[in-house]
TIVEXMI-393908 format. One record per residue (C-alpha): residue in three letters; x, z, y. Coordinates in steps of 0.5 Angstrom, whole numbers, padded with zeros to 4 digits, always signed. Layout:
<rs>
ALAXZY;...
</rs>
This chain:
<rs>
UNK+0043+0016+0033;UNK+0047+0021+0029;UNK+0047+0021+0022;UNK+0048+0029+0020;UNK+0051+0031+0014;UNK+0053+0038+0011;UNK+0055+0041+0004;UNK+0048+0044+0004;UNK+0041+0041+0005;UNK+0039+0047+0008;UNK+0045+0046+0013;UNK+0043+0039+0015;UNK+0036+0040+0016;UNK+0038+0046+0020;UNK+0043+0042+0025;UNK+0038+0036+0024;UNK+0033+0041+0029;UNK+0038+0044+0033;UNK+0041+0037+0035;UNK+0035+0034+0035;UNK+0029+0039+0037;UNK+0024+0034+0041;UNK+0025+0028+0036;UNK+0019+0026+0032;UNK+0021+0027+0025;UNK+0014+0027+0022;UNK+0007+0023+0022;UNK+0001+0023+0020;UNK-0007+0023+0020;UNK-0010+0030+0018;UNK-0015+0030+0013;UNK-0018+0037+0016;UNK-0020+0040+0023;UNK-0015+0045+0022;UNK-0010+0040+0023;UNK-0012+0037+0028;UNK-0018+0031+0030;UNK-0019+0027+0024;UNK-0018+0020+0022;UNK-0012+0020+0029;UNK-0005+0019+0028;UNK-0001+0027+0030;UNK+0006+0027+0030;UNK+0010+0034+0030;UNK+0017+0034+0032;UNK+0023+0036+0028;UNK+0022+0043+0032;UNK+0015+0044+0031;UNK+0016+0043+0024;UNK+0021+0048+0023;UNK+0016+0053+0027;UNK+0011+0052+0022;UNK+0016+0051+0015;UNK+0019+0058+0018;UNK+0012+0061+0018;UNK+0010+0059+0012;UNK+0017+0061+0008;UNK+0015+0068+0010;UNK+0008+0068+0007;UNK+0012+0066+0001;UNK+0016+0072+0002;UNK+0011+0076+0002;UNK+0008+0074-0005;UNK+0014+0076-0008;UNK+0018+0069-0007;UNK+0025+0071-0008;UNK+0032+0067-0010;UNK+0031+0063-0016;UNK+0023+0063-0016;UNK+0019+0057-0018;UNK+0015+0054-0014;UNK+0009+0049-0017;UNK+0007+0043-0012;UNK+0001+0039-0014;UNK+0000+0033-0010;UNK+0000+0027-0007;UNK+0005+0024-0003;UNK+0003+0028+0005;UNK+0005+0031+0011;UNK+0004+0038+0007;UNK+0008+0035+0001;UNK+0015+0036+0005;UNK+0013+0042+0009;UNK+0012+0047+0003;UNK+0019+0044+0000;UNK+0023+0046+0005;UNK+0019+0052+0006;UNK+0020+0054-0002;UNK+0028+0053+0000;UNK+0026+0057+0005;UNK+0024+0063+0001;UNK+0031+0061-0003;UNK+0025+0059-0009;UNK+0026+0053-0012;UNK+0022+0047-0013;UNK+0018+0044-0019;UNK+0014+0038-0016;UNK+0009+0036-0022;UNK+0005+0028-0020;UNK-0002+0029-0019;UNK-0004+0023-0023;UNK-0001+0028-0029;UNK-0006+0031-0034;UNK-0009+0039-0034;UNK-0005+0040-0041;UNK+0002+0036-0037;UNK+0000+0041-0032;UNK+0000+0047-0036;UNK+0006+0045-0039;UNK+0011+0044-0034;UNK+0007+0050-0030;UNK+0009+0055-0036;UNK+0016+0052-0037;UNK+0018+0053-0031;UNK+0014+0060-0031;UNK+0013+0059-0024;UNK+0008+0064-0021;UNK+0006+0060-0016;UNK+0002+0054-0015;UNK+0002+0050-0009;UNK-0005+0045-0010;UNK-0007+0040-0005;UNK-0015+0039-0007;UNK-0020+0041-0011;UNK-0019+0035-0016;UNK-0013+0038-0018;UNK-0015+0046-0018;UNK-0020+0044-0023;UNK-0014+0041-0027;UNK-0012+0048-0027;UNK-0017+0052-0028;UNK-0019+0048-0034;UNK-0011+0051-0037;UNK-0011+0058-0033;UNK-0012+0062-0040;UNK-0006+0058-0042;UNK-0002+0060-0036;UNK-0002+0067-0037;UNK+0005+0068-0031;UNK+0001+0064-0026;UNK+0000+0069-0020;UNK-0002+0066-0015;UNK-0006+0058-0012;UNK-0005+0057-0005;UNK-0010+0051-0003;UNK-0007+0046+0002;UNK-0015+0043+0002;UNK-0019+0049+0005;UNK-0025+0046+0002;UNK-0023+0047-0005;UNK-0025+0054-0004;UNK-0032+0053-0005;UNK-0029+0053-0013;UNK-0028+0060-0013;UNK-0034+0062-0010;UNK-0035+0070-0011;UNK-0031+0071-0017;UNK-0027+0077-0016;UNK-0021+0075-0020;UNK-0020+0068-0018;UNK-0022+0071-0010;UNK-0014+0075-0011;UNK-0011+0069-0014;UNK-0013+0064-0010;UNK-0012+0063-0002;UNK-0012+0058+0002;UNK-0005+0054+0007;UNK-0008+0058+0012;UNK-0009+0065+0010;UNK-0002+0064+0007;UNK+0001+0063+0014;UNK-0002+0069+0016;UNK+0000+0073+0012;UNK+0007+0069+0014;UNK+0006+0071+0021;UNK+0006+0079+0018;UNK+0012+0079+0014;UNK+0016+0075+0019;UNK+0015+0082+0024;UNK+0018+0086+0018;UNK+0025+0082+0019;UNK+0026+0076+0023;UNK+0032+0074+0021;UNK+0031+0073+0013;UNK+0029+0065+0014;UNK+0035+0063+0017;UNK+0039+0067+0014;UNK+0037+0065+0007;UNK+0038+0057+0008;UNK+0044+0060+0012;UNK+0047+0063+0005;UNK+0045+0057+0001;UNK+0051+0054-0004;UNK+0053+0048-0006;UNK+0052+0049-0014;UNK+0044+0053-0011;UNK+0039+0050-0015;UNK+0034+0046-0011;UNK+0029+0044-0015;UNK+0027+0042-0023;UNK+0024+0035-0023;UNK+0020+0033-0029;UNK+0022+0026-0033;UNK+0016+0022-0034;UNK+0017+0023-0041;UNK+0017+0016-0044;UNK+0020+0018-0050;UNK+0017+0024-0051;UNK+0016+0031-0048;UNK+0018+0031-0040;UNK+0025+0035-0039;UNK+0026+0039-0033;UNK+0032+0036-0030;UNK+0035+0042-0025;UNK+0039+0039-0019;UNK+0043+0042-0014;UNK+0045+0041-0007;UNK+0050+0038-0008;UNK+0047+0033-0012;UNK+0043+0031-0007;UNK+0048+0031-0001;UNK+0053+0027-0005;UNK+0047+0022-0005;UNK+0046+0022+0002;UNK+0054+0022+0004;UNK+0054+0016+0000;UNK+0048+0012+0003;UNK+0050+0014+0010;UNK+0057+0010+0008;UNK+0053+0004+0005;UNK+0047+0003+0010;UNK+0049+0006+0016;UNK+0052+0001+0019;UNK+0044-0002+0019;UNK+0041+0003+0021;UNK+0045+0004+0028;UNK+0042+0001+0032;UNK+0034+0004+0032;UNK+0031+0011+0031;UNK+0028+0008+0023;UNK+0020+0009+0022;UNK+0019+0010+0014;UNK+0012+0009+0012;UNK+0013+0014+0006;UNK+0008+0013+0000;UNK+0011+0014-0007;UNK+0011+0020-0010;UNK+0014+0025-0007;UNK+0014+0029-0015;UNK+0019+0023-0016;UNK+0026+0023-0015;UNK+0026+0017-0011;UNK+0020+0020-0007;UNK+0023+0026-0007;UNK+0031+0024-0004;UNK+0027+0019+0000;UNK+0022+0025+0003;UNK+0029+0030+0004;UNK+0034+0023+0007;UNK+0029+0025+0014;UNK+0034+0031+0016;UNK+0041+0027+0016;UNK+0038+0020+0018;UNK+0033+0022+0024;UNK+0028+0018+0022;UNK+0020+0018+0023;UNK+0017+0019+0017;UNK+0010+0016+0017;UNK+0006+0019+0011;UNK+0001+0013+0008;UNK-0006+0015+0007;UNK-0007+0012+0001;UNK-0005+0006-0004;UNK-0012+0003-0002;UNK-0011+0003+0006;UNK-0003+0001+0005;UNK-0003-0006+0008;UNK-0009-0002+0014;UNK-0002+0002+0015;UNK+0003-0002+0015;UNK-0001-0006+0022;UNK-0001+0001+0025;UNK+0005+0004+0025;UNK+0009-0004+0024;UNK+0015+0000+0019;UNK+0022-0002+0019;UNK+0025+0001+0012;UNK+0021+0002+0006;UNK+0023+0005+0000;UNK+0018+0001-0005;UNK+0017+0000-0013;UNK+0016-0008-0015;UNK+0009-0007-0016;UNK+0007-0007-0009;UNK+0011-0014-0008;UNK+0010-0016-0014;UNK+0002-0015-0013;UNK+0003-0017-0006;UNK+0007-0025-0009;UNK+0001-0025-0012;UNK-0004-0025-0008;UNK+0000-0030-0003;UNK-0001-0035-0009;UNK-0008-0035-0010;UNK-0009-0036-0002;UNK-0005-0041-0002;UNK-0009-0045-0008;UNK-0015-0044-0003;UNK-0011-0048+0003;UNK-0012-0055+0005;UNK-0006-0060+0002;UNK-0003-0061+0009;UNK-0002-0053+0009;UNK+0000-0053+0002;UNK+0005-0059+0003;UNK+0007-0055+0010;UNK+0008-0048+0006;UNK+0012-0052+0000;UNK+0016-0056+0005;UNK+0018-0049+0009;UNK+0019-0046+0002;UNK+0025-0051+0001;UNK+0028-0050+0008;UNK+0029-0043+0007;UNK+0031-0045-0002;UNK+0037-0049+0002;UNK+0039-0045+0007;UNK+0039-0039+0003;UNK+0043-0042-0003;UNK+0049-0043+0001;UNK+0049-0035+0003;UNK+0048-0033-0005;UNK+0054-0037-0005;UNK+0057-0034+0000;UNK+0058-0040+0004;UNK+0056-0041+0013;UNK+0049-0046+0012;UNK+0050-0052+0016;UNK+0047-0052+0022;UNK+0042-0057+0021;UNK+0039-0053+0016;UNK+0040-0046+0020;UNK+0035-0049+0025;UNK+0030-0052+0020;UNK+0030-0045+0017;UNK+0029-0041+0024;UNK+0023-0046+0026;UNK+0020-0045+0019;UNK+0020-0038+0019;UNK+0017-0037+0026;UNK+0012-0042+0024;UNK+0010-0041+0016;UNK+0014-0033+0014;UNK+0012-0029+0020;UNK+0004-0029+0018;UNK+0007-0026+0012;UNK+0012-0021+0015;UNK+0006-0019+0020;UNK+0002-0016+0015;UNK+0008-0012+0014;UNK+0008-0009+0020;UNK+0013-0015+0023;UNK+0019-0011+0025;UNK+0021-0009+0017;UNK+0029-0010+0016;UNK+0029-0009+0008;UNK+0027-0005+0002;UNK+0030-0001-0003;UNK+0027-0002-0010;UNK+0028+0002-0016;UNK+0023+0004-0021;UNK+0022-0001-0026;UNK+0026-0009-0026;UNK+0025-0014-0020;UNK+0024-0021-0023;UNK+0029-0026-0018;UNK+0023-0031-0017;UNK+0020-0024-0013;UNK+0025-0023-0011;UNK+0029-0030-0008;UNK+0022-0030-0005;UNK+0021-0025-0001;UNK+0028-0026+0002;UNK+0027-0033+0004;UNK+0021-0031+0008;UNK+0024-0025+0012;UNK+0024-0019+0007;UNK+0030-0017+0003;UNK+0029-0012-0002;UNK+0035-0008-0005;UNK+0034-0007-0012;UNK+0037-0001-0014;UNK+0039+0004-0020;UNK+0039+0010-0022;UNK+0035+0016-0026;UNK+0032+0024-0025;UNK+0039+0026-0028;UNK+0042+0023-0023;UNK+0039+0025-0017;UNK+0035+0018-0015;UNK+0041+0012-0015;UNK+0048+0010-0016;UNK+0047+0004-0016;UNK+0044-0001-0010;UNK+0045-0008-0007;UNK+0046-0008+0000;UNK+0043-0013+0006;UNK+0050-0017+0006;UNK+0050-0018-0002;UNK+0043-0019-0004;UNK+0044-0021-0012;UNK+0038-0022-0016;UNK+0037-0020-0023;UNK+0042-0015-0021;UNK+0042-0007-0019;UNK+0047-0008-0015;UNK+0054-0004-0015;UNK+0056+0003-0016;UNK+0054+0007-0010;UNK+0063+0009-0007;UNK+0063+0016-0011;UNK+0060+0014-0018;UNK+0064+0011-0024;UNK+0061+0007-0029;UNK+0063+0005-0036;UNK+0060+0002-0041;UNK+0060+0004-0049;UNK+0062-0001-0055;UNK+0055+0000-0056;UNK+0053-0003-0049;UNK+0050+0004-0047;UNK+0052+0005-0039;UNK+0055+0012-0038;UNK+0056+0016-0031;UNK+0061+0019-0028;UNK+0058+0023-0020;UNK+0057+0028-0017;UNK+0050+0026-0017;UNK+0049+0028-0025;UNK+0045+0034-0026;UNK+0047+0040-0029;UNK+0043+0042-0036;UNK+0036+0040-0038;UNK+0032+0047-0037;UNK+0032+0051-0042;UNK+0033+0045-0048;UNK+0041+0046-0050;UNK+0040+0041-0055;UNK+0038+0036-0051;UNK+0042+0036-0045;UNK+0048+0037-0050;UNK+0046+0029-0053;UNK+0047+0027-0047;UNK+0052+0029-0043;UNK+0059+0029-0047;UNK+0066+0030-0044;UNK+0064+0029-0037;UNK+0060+0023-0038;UNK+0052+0023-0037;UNK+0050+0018-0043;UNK+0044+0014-0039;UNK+0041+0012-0046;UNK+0039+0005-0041;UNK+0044-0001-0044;UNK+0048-0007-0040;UNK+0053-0009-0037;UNK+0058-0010-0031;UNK+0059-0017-0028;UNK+0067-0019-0026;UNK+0064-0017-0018;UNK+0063-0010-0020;UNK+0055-0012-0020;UNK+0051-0008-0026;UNK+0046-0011-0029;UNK+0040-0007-0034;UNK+0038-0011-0040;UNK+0034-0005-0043;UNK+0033+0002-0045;UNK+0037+0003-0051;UNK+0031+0006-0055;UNK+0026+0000-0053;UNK+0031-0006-0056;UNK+0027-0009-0061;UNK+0031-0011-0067;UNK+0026-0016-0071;UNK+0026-0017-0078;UNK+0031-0023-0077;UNK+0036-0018-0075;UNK+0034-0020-0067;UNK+0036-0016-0061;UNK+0031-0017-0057;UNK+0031-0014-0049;UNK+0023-0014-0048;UNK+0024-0011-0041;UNK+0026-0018-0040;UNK+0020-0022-0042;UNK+0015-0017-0039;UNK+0019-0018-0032;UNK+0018-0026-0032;UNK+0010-0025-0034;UNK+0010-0021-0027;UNK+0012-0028-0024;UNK+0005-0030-0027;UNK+0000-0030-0022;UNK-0006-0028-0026;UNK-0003-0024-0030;UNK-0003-0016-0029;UNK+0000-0012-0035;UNK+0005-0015-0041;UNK+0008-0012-0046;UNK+0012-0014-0052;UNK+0011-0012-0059;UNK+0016-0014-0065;UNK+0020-0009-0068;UNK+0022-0009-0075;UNK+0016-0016-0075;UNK+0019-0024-0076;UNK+0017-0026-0069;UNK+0015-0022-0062;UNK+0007-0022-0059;UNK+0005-0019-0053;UNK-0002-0015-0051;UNK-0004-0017-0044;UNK-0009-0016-0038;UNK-0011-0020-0033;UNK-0013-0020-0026;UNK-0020-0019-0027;UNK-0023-0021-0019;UNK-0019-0027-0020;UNK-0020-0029-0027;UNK-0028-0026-0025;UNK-0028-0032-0019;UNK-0024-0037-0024;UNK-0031-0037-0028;UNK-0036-0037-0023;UNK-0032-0043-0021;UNK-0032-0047-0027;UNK-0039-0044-0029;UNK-0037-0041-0035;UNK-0043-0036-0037;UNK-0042-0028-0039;UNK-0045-0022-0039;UNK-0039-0017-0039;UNK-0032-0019-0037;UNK-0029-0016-0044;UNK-0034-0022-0046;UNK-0031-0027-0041;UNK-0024-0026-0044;UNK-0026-0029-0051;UNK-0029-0035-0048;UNK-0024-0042-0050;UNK-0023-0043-0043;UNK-0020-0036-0041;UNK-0015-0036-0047;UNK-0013-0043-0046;UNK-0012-0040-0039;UNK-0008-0034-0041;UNK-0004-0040-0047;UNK-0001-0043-0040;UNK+0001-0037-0038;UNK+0005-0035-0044;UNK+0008-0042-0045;UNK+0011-0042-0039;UNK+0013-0035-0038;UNK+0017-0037-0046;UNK+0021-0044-0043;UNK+0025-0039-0040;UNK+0027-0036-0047;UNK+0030-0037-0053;UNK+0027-0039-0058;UNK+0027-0032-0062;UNK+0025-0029-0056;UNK+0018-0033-0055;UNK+0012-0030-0055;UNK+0008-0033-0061;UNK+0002-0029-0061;UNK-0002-0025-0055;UNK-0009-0021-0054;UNK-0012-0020-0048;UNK-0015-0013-0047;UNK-0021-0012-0042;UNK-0018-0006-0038;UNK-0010-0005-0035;UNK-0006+0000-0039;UNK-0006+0006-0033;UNK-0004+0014-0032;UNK-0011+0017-0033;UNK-0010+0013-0039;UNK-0005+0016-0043;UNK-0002+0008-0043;UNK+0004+0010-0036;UNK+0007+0015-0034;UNK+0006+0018-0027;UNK+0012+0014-0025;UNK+0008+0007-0028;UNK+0014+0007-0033;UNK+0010+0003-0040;UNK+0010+0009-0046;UNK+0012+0004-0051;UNK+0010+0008-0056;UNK+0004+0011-0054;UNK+0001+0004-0053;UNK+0004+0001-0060;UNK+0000+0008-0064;UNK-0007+0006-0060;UNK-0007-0002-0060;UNK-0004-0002-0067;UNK-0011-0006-0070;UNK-0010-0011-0065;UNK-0002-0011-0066;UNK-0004-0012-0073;UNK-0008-0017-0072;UNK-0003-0022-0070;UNK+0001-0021-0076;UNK-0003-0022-0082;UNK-0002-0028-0083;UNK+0005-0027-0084;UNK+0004-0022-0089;UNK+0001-0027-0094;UNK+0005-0030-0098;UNK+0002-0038-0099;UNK+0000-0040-0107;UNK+0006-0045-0107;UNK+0012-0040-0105;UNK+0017-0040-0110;UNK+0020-0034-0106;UNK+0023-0030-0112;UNK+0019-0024-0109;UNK+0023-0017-0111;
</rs>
């Protein structure tokens, strides 16, 4: 299969359908009867979908959509996420993705940033979201509905029935325009240059208020010129089928979603989180781009089914975990195994690791993680049952990743190398600085903060590592989330956090300790399991945030912590922890849409509980003889 690459997305894609009309390019399951039957698998062919892009571009068009415009997306990552970003572009517009776990006050504020007067709005969940806002978003013209239902929330109010219409009353209006000049389409995505703004991706904003980060097409074909070099030699062989479910309003989702047009691949679009693994059975996917909680939740579980399984199939699971241990042991060192074991290794696989591949899907070859650290037990697992997953690093600023391991060179604890075009630096202070193509070119409308960040052709990344002696980089930390104790302590919390996650009953962790004598941590717990553990051991309660007081339970969650602090330093360790009855999550304030933890949020809101664990170390004993100033 031929990769494509050009100096504009628009080129790419463009050459994708004429190369290729009669691929398969897209899947999915129509949620509505004006896609198709629902609840049953549809595919659309690179052809048909630049049919119905082209068609839709025009209905934009004919809403005044001209080069430069912003265009609002508010929606979860589905087949209609894809179709209205290439057709902004065909309209010559811009995207603004905005997450749909987002809040209406973040809605409204990326919405009026950007001064978009256009949104495109999946369901009436998130129309309401809007509706709550519309007096704030005075620029606001039109709502384009990709859910028809969602009109039941208009009703007969005059004004909102101008505002207001739905995807199919956008095309046809398209179908209209597109008689008044049939070239325009094209022509646009002909035009396009390389130094064309395609789209203001909104960080999460986990220091502060979310910062429009604009990138250009070549940003974004300097990502997939450099991927294509490093993975094209694996993804040769067969036309790949991705199962897609991250947020498309992500980088990483977003460059995921675009790679389609210069791979060829089929893009599967999961029909939610809660039907994920139902997914991955149906359409047995070969590449997966992926966050470390669908693995680390997924390690989990398999501990816990394995704690239920008789002592032969412990035993026998146990004995293959070795096996693979051994065999992989000689390829991390770069070494052939020896044949015993390689046979060993094969009959283990075949009899132990293919019940865990098969649920996801059986033909998986790797995934490409990023978002958030990847703990090397997690990791060293899931490669020795089958799954090599590729932990990777970069940022919105830089157009999703500059660095990544590859299925040849597998590190763990590690984000691999940079990518062939990026050049890396690190400054005296341990900040990792960037050099690329793939660096954005301002912070919209904030001069102040895009000039803290890049200075003399550096991209100042605000993360702080280190690069190995085999050109391997490794992340320690954010530079603002370092915790400098009262003792003077650099303390990377990152790291902490990423061992807990090993914890198979653990669900959230964060540490706590900046400017304090020693580290604590809030913690949640799974609650099936930790509701299943009190059944067992008869222990009696009313309501969980009960159960998580009893003395069993927190000797539990004590195990938990010890073991996680023999892996630590001794000022590392965690000396004290309360657990909270309910996991930190986006609609709560506590994550970002990205699932990054807002470290300062979460210190304002839990400060009783915080406090709490230090008061005995601001009184000082009757018998000091501190000289106390």
């Amino acid at each position: 299969m031929a990769f494509i690459i050009r100096k504009t997305l628009s080129e790419t894609f463009l050459e994708r359908v004429r190369s290729a009309p009669s691929d398969v390019g897209f899947q999915f399951k129509p949620t509505h009867i004006d896609e198709g039957p629902v609840g049953k698998w549809k595919e659309v062919t690179f052809k048909e979908f630049y049919q119905e892009c082209r068609i839709i571009s025009y209905g934009l068009m004919a809403l005044g959509v001209e080069p430069g415009n912003r265009v609002v997306i508010l929606s979860n990552t589905r087949y209609e996420w894809s179709l209205s970003d290439m057709s902004i572009l065909g309209a010559s517009g811009v995207t603004v993705p905005i997450y749909a776990s987002n809040t209406s006050a973040d809605i409204a504020y990326v919405i009026q940033h950007a001064g978009a007067q256009i949104a495109i709005v999946e369901n009436a969940e998130q129309f309401k979201k809007i509706i709550e806002k519309i007096e704030n978003l005075p620029f606001l013209k039109k709502i384009i509905l990709i859910e028809s239902s969602a009109m039941a929330l208009v009703g007969r109010d005059a004004v909102w029935g101008q505002k207001v219409l739905t995807f199919q009353a956008l095309k046809e209006l398209g179908r209209r325009e597109e008689a008044k000049n049939p070239e325009r389409f094209k022509k646009n995505l002909m035009s396009a240059q390389s130094t064309d703004l395609i789209t203001i991706c909104y960080t999460s904003g986990t220091t502060g208020v979310p910062k429009g980060v604009m990138l250009n097409h070549d940003n974004l074909m300097s990502v997939l010129e450099d991927c294509t070099q490093i993975f094209g030699k694996y993804l040769l062989a067969q036309k790949q089928v991705i199962l897609s479910f991250l947020p498309f309003s992500h980088i990483f989702g977003k460059v995921e979603s675009l790679a389609i047009y210069t791979f060829g691949w089929k893009q599967v679009y999961a029909e939610s989180l809660d039907r994920l693994m139902a997914n991955f059975l149906e359409i047995r996917p070969t590449l997966l781009f992926s966050v470390p909680r669908i693995f680390e939740k997924s390690f989990n579980r398999i501990q816990l089914v394995l704690d239920s399984e008789s002592s032969a199939k412990k035993i026998l699971f146990h004995w293959a975990l070795s096996i693979g241990r051994k065999y992989y042991s000689a390829i991390w060192k770069k070494k052939k195994p020896p044949l015993r074991e390689s046979i060993e290794y094969l009959i283990a696989k075949k009899l132990i690791f293919s019940s865990i591949t098969e649920k996801f899907g059986g033909r998986l070859q790797f995934a490409i993680c990023g978002g958030a650290p990847l703990s090397r037990e997690i990791g060293e697992f899931f490669q020795i049952v089958g799954i090599p997953i590729l932990e990777g690093y970069g940022l919105t600023e830089t157009c999703a990743p500059v660095c990544v391991n590859t299925p040849d060179d597998v590190r763990f604890d590690v984000v691999g190398r940079p990518l062939p075009e990026v050049t890396l630096k690190i400054a005296e202070d341990g900040e990792i600085l960037i050099q690329s193509r793939k660096v954005f070119s301002a912070y919209y409308q904030l001069e102040e903060e895009t000039s803290q960040v890049l200075k003399e052709g550096w991209f100042y990344t605000g993360d702080v590592g280190y690069i190995d002696s085999d050109g391997f980089l490794h992340i320690t930390d954010r530079k603002k989330d370092l915790i400098v104790t009262s003792g003077g302590k650099n303390i990377a919390p990152q790291k902490i956090e990423n061992l807990a996650k090993s914890q198979k009953l653990m669900s959230q962790f964060v540490v706590h300790g900046d400017r304090r004598n020693y580290l604590t941590a809030l913690l949640t717990l799974d609650q099936e399991q930790i509701i299943r553990y009190a059944n067992e051991q008869q222990i009696l309660f009313s309501e969980y945030a009960e159960l998580i007081k009893n003395p069993k339970i927190l000797l539990l969650a004590q195990k938990m912590v010890d073991e996680v602090n023999q892996s630590l330093a001794h000022f590392e360790t965690i000396k004290k922890f309360v657990i909270l009855p309910v996991d930190f999550s986006v609609e709560g304030g506590e994550l970002t849409p990205s699932l990054k933890i807002r470290r300062n949020l979460i210190n304002k809101r839990f400060k009783v509980e915080l406090d709490s664990m230090y008061e005995d170390s601001l009184r000082v004993p009757l018998d000091s003889t501190r000289d106390i100033r």
